[in-house]
N, C-alpha and C positions, 0 to 999 in steps of 0.2 A: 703609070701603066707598066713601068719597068718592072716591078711587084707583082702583078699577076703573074709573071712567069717563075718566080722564083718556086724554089722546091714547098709544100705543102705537108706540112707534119700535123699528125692527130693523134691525141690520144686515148678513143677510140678503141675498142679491139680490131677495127681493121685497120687500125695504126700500119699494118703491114704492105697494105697498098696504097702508092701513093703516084700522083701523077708523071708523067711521062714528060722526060727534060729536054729541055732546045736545046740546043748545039749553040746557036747563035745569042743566046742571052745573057747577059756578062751577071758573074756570079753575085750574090748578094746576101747580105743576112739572114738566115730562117725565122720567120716569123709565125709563131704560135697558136692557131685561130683559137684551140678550144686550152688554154691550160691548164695543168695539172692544179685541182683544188684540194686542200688536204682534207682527208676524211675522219677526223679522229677523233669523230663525235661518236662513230661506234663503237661499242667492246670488243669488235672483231676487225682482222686484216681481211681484207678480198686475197686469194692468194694470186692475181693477176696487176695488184696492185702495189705500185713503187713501197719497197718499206718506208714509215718515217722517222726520224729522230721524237718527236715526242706523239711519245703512244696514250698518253693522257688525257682524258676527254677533257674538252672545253666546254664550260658553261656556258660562254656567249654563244657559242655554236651550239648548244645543244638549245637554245634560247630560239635561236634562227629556224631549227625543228619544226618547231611548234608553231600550227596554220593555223588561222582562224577560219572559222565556217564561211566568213563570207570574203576570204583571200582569193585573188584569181590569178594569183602568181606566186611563184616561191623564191629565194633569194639565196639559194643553193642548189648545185651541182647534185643531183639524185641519181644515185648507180641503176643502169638498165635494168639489173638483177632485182633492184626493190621495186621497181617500179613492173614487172610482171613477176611477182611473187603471187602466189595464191592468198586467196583470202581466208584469211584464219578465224579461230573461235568459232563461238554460236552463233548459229542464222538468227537473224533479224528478225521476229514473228510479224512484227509492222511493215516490211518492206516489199512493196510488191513483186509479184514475181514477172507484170510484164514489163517493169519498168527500173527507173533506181527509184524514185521518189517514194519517201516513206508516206505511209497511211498514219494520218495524222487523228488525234484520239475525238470522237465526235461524243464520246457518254464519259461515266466516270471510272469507270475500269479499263476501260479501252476504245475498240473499233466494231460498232456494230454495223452490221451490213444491212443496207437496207430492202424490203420486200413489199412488190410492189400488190393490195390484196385489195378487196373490195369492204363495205362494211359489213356485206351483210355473209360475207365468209367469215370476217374476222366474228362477226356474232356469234354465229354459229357453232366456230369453234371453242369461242370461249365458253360457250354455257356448255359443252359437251365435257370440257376437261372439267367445270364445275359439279357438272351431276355424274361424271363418271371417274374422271381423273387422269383423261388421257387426250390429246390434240394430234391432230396430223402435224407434222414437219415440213412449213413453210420454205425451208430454203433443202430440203429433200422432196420429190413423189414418190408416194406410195409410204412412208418411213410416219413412226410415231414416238411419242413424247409423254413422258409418265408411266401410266400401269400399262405397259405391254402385254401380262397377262390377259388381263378383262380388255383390253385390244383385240388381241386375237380372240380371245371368248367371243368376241360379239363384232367378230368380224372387220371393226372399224369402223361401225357405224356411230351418225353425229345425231344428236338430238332430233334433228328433222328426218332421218332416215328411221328414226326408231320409234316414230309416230304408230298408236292404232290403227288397223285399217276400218275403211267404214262398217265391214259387218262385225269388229267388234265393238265397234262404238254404238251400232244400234243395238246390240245385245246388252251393252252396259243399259241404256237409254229404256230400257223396255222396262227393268226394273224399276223405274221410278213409279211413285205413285202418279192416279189421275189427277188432273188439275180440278174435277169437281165443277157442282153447277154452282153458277155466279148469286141464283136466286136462292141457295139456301148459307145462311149466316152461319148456322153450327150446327152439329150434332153429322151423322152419319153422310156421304156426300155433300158435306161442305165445301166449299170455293178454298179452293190450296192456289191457285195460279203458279208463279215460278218459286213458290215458297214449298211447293212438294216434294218432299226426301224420297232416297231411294227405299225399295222394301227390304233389301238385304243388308242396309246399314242401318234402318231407323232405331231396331235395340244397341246395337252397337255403339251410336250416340251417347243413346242416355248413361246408356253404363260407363260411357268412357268419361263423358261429362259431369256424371256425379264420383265418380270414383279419382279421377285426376286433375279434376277442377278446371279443365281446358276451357279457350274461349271458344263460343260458340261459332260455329259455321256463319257463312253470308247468309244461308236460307233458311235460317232456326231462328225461333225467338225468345228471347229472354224472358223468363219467369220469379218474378223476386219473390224469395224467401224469407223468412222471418230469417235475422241474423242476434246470434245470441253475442251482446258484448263481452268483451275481454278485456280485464282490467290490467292494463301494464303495469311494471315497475318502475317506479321515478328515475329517469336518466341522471345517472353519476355525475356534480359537476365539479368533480376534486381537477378538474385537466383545462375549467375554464375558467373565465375572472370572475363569475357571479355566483361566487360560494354562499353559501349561506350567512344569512346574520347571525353572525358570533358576539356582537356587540353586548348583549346584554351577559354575557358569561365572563367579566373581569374580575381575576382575583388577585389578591395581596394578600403576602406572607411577610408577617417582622422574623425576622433572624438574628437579631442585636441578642444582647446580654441582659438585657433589662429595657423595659417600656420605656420607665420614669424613674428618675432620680430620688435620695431623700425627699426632698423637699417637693414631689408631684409633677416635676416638670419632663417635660418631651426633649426627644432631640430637637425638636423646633428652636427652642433655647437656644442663645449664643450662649458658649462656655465666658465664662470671666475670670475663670482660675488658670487663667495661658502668660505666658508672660510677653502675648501680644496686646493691642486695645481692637479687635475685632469692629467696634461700633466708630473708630476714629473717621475721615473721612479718607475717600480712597486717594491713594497718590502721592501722599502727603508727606511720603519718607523718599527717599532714591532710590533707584534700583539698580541690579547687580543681575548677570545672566548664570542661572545656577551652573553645577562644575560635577555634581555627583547623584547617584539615584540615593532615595532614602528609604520606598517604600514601594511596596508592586501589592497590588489588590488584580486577581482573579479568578474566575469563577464560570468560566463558560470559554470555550473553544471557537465560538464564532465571533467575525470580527464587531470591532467596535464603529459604530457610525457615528455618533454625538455624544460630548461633554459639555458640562455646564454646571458650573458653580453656583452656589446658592447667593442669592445679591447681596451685595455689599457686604455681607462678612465673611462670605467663602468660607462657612466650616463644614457646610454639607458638600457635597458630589454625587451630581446624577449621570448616568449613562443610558444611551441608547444602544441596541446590541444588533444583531443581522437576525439573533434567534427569537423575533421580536418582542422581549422582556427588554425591562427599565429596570436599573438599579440603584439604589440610595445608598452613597457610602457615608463613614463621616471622616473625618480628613484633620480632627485633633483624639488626641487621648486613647483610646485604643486601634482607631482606623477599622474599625469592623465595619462589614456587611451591613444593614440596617435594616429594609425593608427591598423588594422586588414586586412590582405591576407587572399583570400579566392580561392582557386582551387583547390584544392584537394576531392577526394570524398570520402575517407576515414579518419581513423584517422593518424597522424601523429609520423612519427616514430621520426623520428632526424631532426633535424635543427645546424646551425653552420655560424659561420659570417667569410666572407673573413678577411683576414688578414687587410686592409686597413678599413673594415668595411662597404663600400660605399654597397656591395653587399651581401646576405647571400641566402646559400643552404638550402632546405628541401628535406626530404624523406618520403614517404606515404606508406601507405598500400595498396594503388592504384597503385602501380607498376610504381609509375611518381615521377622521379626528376626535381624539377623545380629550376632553378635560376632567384633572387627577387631583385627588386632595394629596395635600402630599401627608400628613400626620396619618390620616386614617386608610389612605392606600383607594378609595372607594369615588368610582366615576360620578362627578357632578354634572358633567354633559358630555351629549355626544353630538358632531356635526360631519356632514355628508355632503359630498357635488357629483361622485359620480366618477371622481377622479385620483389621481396622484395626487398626494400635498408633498413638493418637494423642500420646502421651507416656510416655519411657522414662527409667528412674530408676534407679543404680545404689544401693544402701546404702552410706551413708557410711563405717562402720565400716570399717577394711582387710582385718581377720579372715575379714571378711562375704564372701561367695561368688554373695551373692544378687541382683535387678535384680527392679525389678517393672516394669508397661508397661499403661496405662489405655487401654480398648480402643472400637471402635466401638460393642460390642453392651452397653455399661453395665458391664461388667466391671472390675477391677483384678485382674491376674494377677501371682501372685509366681514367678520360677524362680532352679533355683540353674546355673549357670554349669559347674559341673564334668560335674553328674549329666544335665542339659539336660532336667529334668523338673521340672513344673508343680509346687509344694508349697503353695499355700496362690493362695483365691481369695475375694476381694474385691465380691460381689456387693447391695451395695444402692441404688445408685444409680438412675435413672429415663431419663438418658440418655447420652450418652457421653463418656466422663472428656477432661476438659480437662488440670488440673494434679496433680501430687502433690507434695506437701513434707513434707520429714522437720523434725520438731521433737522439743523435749522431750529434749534428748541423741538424738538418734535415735531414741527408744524409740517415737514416735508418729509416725503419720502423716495430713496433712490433704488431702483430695482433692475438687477440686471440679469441678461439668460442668454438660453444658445443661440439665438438668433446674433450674437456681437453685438447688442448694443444695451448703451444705460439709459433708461428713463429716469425725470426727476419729476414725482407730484406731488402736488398738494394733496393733503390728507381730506376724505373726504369728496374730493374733486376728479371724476375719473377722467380726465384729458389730461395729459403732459406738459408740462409746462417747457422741457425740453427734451429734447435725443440726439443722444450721440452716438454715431457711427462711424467709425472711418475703416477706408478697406484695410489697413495695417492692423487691427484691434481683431482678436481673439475672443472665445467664452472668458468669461470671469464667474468661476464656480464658486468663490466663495470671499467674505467682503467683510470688514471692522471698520469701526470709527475710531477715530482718533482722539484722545484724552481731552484736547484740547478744545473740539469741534468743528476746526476749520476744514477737516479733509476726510478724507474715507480709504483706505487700502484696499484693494482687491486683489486679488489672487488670480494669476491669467493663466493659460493653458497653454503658452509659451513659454512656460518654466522662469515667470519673473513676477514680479509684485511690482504694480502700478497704481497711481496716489491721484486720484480727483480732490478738486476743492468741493467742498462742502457747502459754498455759499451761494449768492446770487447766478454766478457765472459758469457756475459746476464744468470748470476747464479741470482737465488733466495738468497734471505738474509735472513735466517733463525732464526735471533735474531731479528728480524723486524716483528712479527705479531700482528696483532691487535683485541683482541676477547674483546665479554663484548655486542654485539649487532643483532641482528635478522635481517638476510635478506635474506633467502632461499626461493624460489618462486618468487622472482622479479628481477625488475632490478634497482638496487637504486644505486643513483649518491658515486661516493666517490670524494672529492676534497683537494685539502693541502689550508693551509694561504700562501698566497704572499709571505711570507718571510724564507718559510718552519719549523715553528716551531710549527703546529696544523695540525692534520687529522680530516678529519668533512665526515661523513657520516650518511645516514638517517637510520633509522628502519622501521622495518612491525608493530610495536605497536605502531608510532605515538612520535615516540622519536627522537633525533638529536644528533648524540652525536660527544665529541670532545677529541681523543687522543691526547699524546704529542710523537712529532716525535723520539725524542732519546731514552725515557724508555719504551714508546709501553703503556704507562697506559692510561685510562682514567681518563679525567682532572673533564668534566662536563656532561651531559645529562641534554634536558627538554625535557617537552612536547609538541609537535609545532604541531600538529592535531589526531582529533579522528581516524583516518584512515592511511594504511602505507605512510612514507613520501619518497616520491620515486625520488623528485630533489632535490640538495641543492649544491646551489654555494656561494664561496664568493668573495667580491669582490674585485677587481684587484686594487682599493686604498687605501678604508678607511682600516681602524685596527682591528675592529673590528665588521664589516657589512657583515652579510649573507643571503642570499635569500632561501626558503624552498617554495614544492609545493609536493601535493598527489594526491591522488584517490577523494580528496571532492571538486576538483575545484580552491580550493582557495591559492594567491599566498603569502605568508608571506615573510614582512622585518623587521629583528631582528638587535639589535645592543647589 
């Protein structure tokens, strides 16, 4: 208690009055109620305030500042002077003015006010601003909204206010014709009832109705005239998928140096004056991953889609192109040009040589398969679903007559070649076949697409004998068999080549993968060596590269074009000879 008397100090601006002291209260320390906080979180001194040694704003304090919306306290000492300052800046347009509480946004631009109107004002006005262009002003009386001019022209008047009155309505009304007697059917005083025009519009009508072809009125009736046909022009269908049949319009051009040899023979011939044995049997030598280009054949700007060597002795070379032409090269002795197929009216999916070689399939974009003599250039048949053939497969057998062809719409279609009729159809898939491989002696086939997964069937048999699917597995766009037959390579869309067994149990080999190269986005060839001791598949950077089959390493990589290299076969004798082709046209022979 001795403490309330002691002397009372503040710092205040009325610091200067301070209470009135006992006589009788023994002296005591001064104690501080309100003390001195430092303020040198502003940029400025108050000039009523103590200087301080550091004039340097502090972060923490200036931290301490900073209120939050929903603070109901502050944890600093606030100068009188801030705290009635006037309030600065822009007025608040959301802030009401009888209160503080902001107008909170009720539309999407802002705050609309609401007005409280009946429906059949609001009707009213709306068809008035429709037929004339102008409404009264809701949250104004007497004020208007739109064409002010024609407002005041017409006074302000709404639709209902600007109604006929009845003597000009019966004036209009007088005009009409009589409704006529009921007992006469036609001719002069006939029965019109509510079907009777007025008399000052009935030419008006006809002329307006022959001359601008209007529909007639509720109370007129239609009169049918003789209509003279008009023959249209056939609609254009260059801009949809059902172009015309072009099928029967394929031609071939040779471009070689000569048909036939001395002796009457075709390039069909194998050469036997090589100082390889072309007819040996394949694989038979070892192979080597070539190290240099030898030869470049090209002839057209658009990319290449399919290669393929002619069977077993690889001395011919066909290509697939985008500008849908096939080309015949030949690949000893001079390496010329030979022959070119042209039917197709798009570009070219797959191409594939009968087993015998006398014949080879393509597949287009044009929804036409067509089977090719390869000697004389000249279509032996044509086959049709309606669809994409994304990949086309002859049966290996020679006996065989047969080709199947995996389609856009999920399909694998078998036909036979003589008959040119569909015999067996292939439908479990989920989306559109990528690859087909014949395995098993050819007895089975393995087919995969973008749905991720691999079917394995029997040939002839359209149910599955298995599928595979796991959520980690990818497309597999593009697939080889292995020299050996126990396995199949595929080509995934996770930038790696993966190795299924071939036989009963068609498992994946999981010591078997081959990474190190970029191919997501495309469809890039993968092939083995003859003799199964090299994987060769291209890149989307323009690379080629060459795994080895047992350790899954990569042996070599070059660089074989500026662009991805999307074919690459080798081939079926020499050692170490491969063919490459991309997106720039051009076909390379490496050795």
């Amino acid at each position: 208690m001795a403490l309330l008397g002691a002397e009372y100090e503040s710092s205040d601006e009325d610091s200067s009055i301070s209470l009135p002291k006992s006589s009788n209260v023994t002296s005591a320390t001064p104690i501080v109620a309100a003390p001195e906080v430092s303020l040198d979180v502003w940029s400025y001194q108050f000039p009523y305030l103590k200087p301080q040694t550091n004039i340097m704003q502090d972060p923490m304090r200036l931290q301490l500042m900073l209120a939050k919306p929903t603070d109901t306290s502050i944890s600093y000492n606030v100068p009188y002077a801030d705290l009635s300052r006037a309030s600065m800046g822009p007025a608040n347009p959301f802030k009401s003015t009888e209160g503080n509480a902001l107008k909170r946004k009720n539309v999407l631009t802002g705050y609309a006010e609401e007005a409280v109107i009946s429906d059949a004002t609001f009707t009213t006005q709306h068809r008035t601003f429709q037929s004339t262009g102008y409404a009264q002003d809701p949250g104004a009386a007497g004020q208007y909204v739109g064409d002010l001019a024609l407002a005041q022209r017409l006074e302000g008047k709404d639709v209902v206010q600007m109604r006929p009155s009845k003597e000009a309505s019966e004036e209009f009304r007088r005009k009409r014709q009589k409704k006529g007697d009921a007992s006469i059917v036609d001719g002069e005083g006939a029965y019109r009832g509510p079907w009777a025009r007025y008399e000052s519009l009935d030419q008006a009508y006809e002329d307006e109705a022959a001359l601008a072809g209007e529909e007639l009125a509720s109370d007129e009736e239609y009169i049918e005239e003789a209509i003279v046909p008009v023959r249209a022009p056939a609609m254009s269908k260059e801009a949809t998928g059902y172009e015309d049949d072009v099928s029967t319009a394929e031609t071939t051009e040779f471009h070689g140096s000569q048909l036939y040899d001395y002796q009457g023979r075709s390039y069909m011939h194998v050469p036997l004056d090589l100082d390889i044995d072309l007819r040996k049997e394949s694989g038979a030598d070892r192979n080597y991953h070539p190290k240099k280009q030898i030869f470049k054949w090209k002839f057209g700007s658009k990319p290449i889609t399919a290669l393929r060597f002619f069977p077993h002795s690889g001395h011919l070379l066909l290509s697939a192109s985008a500008d849908s032409k096939i080309k015949l090269y030949s690949v000893y002795n001079e390496r010329e040009l030979l022959r070119s197929y042209s039917g197709h009216s798009k570009s070219v999916s797959d191409i594939t040589f009968s087993t015998s070689g006398t014949t080879f399939l393509s597949g287009s974009y044009d929804r036409k398969m067509a089977l090719w003599d390869v000697e004389t250039g000249k279509v032996i048949s044509r086959f049709n679903t309606g669809k994409i053939p994304h990949v086309v497969k002859f049966h290996p057998d020679e006996s065989s007559h047969e080709f199947l062809a995996g389609m856009s719409d999920n399909k694998i279609v078998q036909f036979d070649t003589r008959s040119g009729e569909m015999t067996q159809e292939y439908n479990h898939h989920l989306a559109s076949i990528n690859t087909i491989t014949f395995v098993d002696d050819n007895r089975r086939m393995i087919s995969s697409s973008d749905d991720k997964s691999i079917l394995a069937w029997e040939i002839g048999i359209p149910v599955p004998i298995k599928r595979i699917a796991e959520p980690h597995m990818y497309s597999l766009v593009r697939a080889t068999p292995h020299p050996s037959g126990k396995s199949v390579a595929f080509q995934s869309s996770d930038n790696q080549i993966v190795v299924y067994a071939s036989t009963d149990r068609f498992r994946q080999n999981r010591k078997k993968v081959f990474k190190g190269h970029n191919c997501a986005g495309y469809g890039i060839d993968v092939d083995i060596s003859p003799d199964g001791q090299f994987v060769m598949t291209g890149d989307t950077g323009g690379f080629v590269c060459f795994y080895d089959w047992k350790n899954t390493k990569m042996l070599h990589k070059f660089m074989a074009s500026e662009g991805p290299v999307t074919c690459a076969q080798w081939h079926p004798q020499e050692t170490s000879k491969v063919v490459t082709a991309g997106l720039d046209g051009a076909i390379k022979y490496w050795d």
